[in-house]
C-alpha positions as CSV (number, residue, x, y, z in Angstrom):
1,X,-16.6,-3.7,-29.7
2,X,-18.8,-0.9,-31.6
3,X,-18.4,2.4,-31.9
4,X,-21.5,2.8,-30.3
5,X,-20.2,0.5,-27.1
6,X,-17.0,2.1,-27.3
7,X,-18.6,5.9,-27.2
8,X,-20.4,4.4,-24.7
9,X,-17.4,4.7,-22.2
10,X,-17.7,8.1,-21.8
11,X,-16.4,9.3,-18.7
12,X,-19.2,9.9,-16.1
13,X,-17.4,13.5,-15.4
14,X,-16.5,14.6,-18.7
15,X,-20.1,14.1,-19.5
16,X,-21.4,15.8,-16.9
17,X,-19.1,18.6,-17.6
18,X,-20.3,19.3,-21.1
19,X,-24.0,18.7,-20.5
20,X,-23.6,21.2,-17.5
21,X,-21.6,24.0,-20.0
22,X,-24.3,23.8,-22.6
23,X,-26.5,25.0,-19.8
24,X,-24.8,27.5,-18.8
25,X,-25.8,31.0,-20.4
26,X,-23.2,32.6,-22.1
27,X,-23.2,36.0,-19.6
28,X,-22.9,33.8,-16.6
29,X,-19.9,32.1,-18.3
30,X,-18.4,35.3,-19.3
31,X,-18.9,36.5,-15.3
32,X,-17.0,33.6,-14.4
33,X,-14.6,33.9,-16.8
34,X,-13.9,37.4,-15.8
35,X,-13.5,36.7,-12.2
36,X,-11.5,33.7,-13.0
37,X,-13.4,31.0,-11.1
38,X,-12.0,27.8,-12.3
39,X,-11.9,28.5,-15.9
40,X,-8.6,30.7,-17.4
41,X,-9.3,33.0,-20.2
42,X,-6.6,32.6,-22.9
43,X,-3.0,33.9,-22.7
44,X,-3.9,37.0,-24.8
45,X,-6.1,37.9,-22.0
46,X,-4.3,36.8,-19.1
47,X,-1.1,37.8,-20.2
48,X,-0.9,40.1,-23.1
49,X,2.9,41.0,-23.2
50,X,3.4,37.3,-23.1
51,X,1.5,36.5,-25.7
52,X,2.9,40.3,-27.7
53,X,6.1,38.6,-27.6
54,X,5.4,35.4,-29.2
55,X,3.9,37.0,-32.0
56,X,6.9,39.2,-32.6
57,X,9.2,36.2,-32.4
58,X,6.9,34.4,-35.2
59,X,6.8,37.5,-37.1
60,X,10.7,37.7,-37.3
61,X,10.9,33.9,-38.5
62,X,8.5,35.1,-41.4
63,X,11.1,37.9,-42.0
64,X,8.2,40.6,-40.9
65,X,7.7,43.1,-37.9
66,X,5.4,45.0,-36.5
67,X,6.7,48.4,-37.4
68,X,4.1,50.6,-39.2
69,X,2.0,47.7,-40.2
70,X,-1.8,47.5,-39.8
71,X,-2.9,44.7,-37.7
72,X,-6.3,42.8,-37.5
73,X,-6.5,40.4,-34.2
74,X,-9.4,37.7,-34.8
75,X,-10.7,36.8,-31.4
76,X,-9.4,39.7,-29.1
77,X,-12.1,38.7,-26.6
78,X,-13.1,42.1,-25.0
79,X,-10.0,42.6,-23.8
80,X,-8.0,45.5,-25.7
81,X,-4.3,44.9,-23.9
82,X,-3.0,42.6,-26.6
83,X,-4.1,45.4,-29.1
84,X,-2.3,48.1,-27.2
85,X,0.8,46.0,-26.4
86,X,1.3,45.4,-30.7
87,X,0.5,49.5,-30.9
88,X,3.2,50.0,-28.0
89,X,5.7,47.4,-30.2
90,X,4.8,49.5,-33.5
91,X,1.7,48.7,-35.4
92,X,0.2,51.8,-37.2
93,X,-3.1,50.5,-36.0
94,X,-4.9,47.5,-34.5
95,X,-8.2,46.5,-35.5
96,X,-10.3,43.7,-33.5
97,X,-12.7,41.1,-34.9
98,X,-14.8,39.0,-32.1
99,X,-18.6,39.0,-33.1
100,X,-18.8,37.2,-29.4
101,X,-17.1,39.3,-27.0
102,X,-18.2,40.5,-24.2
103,X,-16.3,43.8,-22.9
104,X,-14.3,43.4,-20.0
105,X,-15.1,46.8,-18.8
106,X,-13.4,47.1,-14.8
107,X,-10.1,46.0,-17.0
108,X,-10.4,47.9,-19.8
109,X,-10.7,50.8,-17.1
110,X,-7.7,49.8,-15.9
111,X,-6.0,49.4,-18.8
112,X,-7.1,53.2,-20.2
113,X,-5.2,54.6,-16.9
114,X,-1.9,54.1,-19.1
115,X,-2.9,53.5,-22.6
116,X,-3.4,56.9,-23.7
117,X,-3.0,57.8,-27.0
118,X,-4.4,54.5,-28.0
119,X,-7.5,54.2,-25.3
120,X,-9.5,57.3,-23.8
121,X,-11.1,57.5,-20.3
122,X,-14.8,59.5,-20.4
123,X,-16.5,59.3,-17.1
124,X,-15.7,56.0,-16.4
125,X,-16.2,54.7,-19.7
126,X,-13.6,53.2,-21.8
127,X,-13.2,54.5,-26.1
128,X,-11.1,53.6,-28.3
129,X,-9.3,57.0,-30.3
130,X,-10.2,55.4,-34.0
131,X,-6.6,56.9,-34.9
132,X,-5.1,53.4,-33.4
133,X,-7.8,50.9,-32.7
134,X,-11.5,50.1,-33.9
135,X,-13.9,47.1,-33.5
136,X,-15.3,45.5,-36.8
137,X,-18.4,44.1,-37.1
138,X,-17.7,41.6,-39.7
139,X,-14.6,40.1,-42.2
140,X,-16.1,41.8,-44.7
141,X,-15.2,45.0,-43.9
142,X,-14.9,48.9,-46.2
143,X,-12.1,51.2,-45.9
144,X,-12.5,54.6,-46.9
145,X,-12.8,53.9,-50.6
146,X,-15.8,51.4,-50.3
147,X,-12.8,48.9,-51.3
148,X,-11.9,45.9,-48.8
149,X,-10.2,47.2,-46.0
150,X,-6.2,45.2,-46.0
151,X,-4.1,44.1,-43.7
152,X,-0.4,43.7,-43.1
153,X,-0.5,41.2,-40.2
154,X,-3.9,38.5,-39.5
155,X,-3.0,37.0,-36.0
156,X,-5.4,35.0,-33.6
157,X,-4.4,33.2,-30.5
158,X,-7.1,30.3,-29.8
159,X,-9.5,30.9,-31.9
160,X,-9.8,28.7,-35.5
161,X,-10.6,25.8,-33.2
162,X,-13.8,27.4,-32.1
163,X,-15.2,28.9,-35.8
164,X,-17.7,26.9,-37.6
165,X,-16.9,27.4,-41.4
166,X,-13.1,27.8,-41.2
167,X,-12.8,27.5,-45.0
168,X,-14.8,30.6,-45.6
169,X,-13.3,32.4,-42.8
170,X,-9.6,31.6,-44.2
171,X,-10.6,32.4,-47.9
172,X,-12.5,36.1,-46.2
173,X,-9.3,36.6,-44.1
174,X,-7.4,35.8,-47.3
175,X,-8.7,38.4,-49.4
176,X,-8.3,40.9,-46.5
177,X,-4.4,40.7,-46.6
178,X,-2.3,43.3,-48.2
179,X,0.4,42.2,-50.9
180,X,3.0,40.7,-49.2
181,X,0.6,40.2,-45.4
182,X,1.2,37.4,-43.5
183,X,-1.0,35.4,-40.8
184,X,-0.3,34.0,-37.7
185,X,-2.3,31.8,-36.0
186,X,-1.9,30.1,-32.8
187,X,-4.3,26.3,-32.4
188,X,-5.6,24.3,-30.0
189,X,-6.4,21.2,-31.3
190,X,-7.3,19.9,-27.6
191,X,-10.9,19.3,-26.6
192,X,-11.0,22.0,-23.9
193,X,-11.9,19.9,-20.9
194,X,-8.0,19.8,-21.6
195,X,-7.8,16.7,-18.5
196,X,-9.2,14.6,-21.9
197,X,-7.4,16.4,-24.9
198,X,-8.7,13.8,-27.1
199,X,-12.4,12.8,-25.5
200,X,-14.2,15.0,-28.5
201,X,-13.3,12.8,-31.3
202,X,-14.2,9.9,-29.8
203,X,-18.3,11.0,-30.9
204,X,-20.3,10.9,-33.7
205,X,-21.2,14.2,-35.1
206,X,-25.0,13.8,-34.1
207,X,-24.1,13.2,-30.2
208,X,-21.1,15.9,-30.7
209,X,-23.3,18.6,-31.9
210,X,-26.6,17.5,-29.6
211,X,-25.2,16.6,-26.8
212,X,-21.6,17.4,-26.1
213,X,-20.3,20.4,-28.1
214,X,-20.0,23.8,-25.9
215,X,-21.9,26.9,-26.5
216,X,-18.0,28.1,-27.8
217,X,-18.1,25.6,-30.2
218,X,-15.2,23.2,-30.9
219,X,-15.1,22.0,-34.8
220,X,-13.1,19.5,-34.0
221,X,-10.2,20.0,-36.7
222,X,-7.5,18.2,-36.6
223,X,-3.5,19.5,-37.3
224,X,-3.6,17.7,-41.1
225,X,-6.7,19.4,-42.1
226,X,-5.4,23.1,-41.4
227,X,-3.0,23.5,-43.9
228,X,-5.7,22.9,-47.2
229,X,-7.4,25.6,-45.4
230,X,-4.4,28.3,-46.3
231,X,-3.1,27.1,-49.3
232,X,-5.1,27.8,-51.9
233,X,-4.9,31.3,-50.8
234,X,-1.5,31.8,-50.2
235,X,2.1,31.5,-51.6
236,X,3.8,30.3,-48.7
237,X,2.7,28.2,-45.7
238,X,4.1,26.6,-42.5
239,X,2.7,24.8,-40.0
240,X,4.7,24.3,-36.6
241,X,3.2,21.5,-34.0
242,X,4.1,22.8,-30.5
243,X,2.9,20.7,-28.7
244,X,1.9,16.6,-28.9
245,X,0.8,14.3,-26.1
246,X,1.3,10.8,-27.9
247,X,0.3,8.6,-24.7
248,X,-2.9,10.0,-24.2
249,X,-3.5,9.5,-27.9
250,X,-2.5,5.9,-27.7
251,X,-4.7,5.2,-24.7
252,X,-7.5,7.1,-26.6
253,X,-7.3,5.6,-30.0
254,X,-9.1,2.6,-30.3
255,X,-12.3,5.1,-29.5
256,X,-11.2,7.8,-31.5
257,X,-13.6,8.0,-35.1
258,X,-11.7,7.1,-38.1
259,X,-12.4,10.2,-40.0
260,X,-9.7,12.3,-37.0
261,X,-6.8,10.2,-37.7
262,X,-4.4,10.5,-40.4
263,X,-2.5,7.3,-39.7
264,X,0.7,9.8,-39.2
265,X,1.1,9.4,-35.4
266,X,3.3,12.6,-35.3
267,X,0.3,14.4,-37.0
268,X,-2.2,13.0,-34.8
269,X,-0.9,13.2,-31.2
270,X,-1.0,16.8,-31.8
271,X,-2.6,19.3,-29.6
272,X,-1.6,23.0,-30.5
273,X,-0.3,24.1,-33.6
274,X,1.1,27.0,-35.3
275,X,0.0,28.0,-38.6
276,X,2.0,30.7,-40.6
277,X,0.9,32.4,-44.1
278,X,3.4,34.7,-46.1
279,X,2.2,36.4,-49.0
280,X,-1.6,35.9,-50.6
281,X,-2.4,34.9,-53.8
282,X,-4.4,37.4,-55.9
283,X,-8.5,37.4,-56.2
């Protein structure tokens, strides 16, 4: 059988799914993922304390904290808990990167009622006091002196999966780490109709990026090709799988493009990853 013939046994719903996502505007899907209708925003969101806590227990593996540290979060998705839970825990300040968020205003509302220093209530409109927290428009951001603004801690929760050039991202992140930073970033290698954690690598890249890829984009990385991404740019690297889900994979596999597999079952049955980056190289 083909890959064409293979690809061809697309389930009737996944399909469905995706061609009905791509339609969907991006304000009506933030809507629902507000409100929660079927589709859960990520952990930082949901649950920020949570997902405060895991970050501090893979800080302390790395030998770091959070104490007096300046923080950038890629991906805070218009949600400024997590940033005020890692202020709360110590961080100096908290800086948010997410060209695509959409402000959860009712929440960040709620949120200001008991976030004071960090977030100020104005008639019913939410601010952030710049002494703690500010919203960047770009990785390439100034400080002050015009010079590349630096950061202790680089930590994203769900994210890398979705950027398009994770290379250049990694090698812009890179160069805004301060001597002796450290990343943390949390993966999900899954395709996100998560029922089928492995249907997106079972298409070529035309019908993938036509067809079938979500306005959120998925880049379709797998766990072996993260760590090239971090280690030109730093002195020490880790990568933890948390998660694998080998029998899906080995019903999946026969469909699944070459170019995804490693050959390294433990590699490939892998569906969210941690990656952790100690100490950047000079540029």
């Amino acid at each position: 059988m083909t890959y064409r013939e293979k690809a061809s046994m697309v389930p009737i719903d996944y399909l469905a799914l995706r061609i009905g996502r791509r339609l969907v505007p991006n304000g009506l899907m933030h809507w629902i993922l507000s409100h929660r209708l079927g589709v859960q925003p990520g952990l930082e969101t949901r649950e920020p304390r949570r997902a405060a806590r895991r970050y501090e227990k893979a800080l302390r593996a790395m030998g770091r904290t959070l104490q007096g540290v300046k923080v950038l979060i890629l991906g805070y998705g218009g949600y400024y808990g997590l940033a005020v839970e890692l202020l709360r825990r110590g961080a100096a300040r908290v800086d948010l990167l997410d060209p695509y968020a959409y402000p959860h205003r009712a929440a960040n509302r709620a949120l200001a009622a008991t976030a004071a220093p960090y977030l100020l209530l104005e008639r019913d409109r939410v601010r952030l006091n710049p002494d703690w927290m500010r919203i960047l428009g770009s990785a390439e951001g100034r400080g002050q002196s015009g010079d590349p603004e630096r950061y202790h801690v680089v930590l994203s929760w769900s994210v890398y999966e979705h950027v398009q050039d994770a290379a250049r991202l990694t090698e812009r992140l890179a160069r805004r780490t301060a001597i002796h930073g450290c990343h943390v970033h949390y993966i999900d290698l899954r395709d996100h109709y998560f029922r089928l954690p492995f249907e997106m690598l079972c298409h070529s890249e035309h019908l993938w990026r036509k067809l079938l890829n979500p306005p959120s984009n998925l880049n379709r990385l797998r766990a072996w090709q993260y760590p090239p991404l971090f280690r030109p740019h730093f002195e020490r690297l880790e990568m933890d799988i948390l998660e694998r889900d080998p029998e899906v994979l080995q019903r999946t596999q026969s469909r699944i493009r070459p170019r995804f597999l490693s050959g390294h079952a433990g590699l490939d049955s892998a569906t969210r990853i941690l990656i952790k980056a100690w100490n950047p190289n000079p540029n």
